[in-house]
N, C-alpha and C positions, 0 to 999 in steps of 0.2 A: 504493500500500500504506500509505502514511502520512501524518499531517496530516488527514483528514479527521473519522474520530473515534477516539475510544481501544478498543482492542479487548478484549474482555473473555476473560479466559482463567480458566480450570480451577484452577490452582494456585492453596494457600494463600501469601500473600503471606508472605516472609520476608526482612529486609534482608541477607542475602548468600547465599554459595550453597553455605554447608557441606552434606555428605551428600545434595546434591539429587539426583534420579535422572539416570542417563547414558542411559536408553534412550528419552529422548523424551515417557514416561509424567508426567502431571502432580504435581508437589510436594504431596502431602496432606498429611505429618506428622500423625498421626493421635494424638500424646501431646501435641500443644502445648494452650492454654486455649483454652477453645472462643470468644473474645471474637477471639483471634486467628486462629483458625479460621475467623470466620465472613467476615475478610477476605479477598478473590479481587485477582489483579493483573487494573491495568489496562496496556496497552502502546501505543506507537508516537504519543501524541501525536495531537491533535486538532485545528480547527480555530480553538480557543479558546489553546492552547499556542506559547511562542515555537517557532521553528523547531530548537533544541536538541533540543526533544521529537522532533522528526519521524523520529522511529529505530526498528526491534525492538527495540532495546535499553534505549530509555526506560521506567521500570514504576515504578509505584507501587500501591498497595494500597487500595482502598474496600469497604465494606461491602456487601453483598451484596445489599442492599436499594436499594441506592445509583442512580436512576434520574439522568438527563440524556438532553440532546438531543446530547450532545459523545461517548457510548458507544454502542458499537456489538459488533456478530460477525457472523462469516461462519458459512457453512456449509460442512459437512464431510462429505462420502461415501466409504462406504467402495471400497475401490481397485478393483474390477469394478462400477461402478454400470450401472445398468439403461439403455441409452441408448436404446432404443425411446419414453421419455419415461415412463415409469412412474418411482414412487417407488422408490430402490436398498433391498434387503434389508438388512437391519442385522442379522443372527443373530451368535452368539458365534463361530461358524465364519468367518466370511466377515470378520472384525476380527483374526481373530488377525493375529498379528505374523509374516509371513513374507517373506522376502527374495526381492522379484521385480523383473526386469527390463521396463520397459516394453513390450507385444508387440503385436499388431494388434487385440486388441481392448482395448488401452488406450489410446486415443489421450489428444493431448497438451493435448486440449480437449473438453468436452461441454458438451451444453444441454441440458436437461430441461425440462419443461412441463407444466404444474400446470394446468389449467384452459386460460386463454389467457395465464399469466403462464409467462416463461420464468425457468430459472435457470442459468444461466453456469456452470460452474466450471470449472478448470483441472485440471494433473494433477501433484502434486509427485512425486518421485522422489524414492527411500531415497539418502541422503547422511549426512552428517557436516558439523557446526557445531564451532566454539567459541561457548560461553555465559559470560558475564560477564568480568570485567575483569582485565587483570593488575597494572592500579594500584588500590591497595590505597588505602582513603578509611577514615581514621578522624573521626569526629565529636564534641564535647567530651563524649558518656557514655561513648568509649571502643567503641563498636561498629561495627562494621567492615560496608562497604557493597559489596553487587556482585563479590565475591571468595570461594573465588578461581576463577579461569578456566577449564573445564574444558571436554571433549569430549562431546560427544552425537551419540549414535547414533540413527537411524532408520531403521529397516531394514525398513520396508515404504511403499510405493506410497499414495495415497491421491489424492481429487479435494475440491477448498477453490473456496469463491464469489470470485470475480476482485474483487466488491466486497462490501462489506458488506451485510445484508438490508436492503433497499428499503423505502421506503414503504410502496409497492405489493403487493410482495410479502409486507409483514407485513398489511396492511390484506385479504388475498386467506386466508393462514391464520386471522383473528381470524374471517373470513365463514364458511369452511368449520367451523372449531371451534367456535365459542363463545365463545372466550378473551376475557377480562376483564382489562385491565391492574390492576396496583397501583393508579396514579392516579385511574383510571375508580372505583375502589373506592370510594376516599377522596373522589370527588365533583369531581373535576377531571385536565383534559389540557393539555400542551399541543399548539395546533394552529398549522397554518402556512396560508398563503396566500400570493398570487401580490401583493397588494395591501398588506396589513397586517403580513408576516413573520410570524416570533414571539409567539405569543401566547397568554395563559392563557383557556383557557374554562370556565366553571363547568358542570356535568354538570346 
């Protein structure tokens, strides 16, 4: 789950955790400036990160446009996904928020398959976290970091990618879509290789 790359999440980033939501639903704050707004947290630490990072609890905040080869996301279906291998419905009905107990057609693991690329994901169950810190970190402007500590509720079921999206798997959605990276835009990727690692190519 961690160390590998930073996971990019939904929330706007905020240095502590006054009035954040308890129900799981992502932090928007929709009156903060929009400069602030346009930053999203990153979590858990990368492969470029000392091992302090290697936590859910690590996060820090990048701009939205913000590309690397160190970020990353999983994917996320909703809590009856289609196991016959079809794509899971995504309607406003089948997301809402309701409190269910795992049953025989949720098992505690699926695969999907897209073509001939498969997709892993697992099956989290409604629980309860503590989010953020009970020590309280002041910094010389005086504002207060990761505090303070509170309860989150999730009270429904869902199915999350065991890793992050693949190569593969992204190089299998850009074929069927169209999709154009940012970088590809601007006239460069980068790309990797078995021989040369790392490396910038010019488009």
């Amino acid at each position: 789950m961690h160390g590998n790359v930073s996971e990019w999440c939904e929330d706007i980033y905020y240095w502590n955790y006054k009035n954040a939501p308890s129900d799981g639903s992502a932090a928007m704050m929709v009156d903060v400036p929009a400069e602030m707004a346009s930053r999203r947290a990153l979590r858990g630490g990368s492969c470029c990160k000392p091992k302090e990072s290697c936590r859910s609890s690590s996060r820090y905040g990048v701009y939205r446009l913000y590309r690397q080869c160190t970020t990353g996301f999983r994917i996320v279906c909703c809590s009856k996904p289609a196991i016959s291998g079809a794509a899971p419905p995504a309607s406003a009905a089948e997301k809402s928020r309701k409190s269910t107990a795992r049953s025989a057609d949720q098992p505690a693991r699926v695969k999907l398959t897209a073509g001939d690329i498969d997709f892993d994901l697992v099956r989290i169950d409604p629980g309860k976290f503590i989010m953020g810190s009970e020590h309280k970190y002041i910094d010389q402007y005086k504002w207060t970091y990761e505090f303070p500590a509170h309860e989150v509720t999730i009270d429904y079921g869902y199915y999350m990618g065991r890793t992050e999206v693949t190569l593969e798997q992204f190089s299998f959605f850009v074929a069927e879509t169209g999709y154009v990276t940012d970088a590809e835009k601007q006239g460069w990727i980068f790309n990797a290789d078995s021989e040369k690692g790392w490396h910038d190519v010019i488009c």
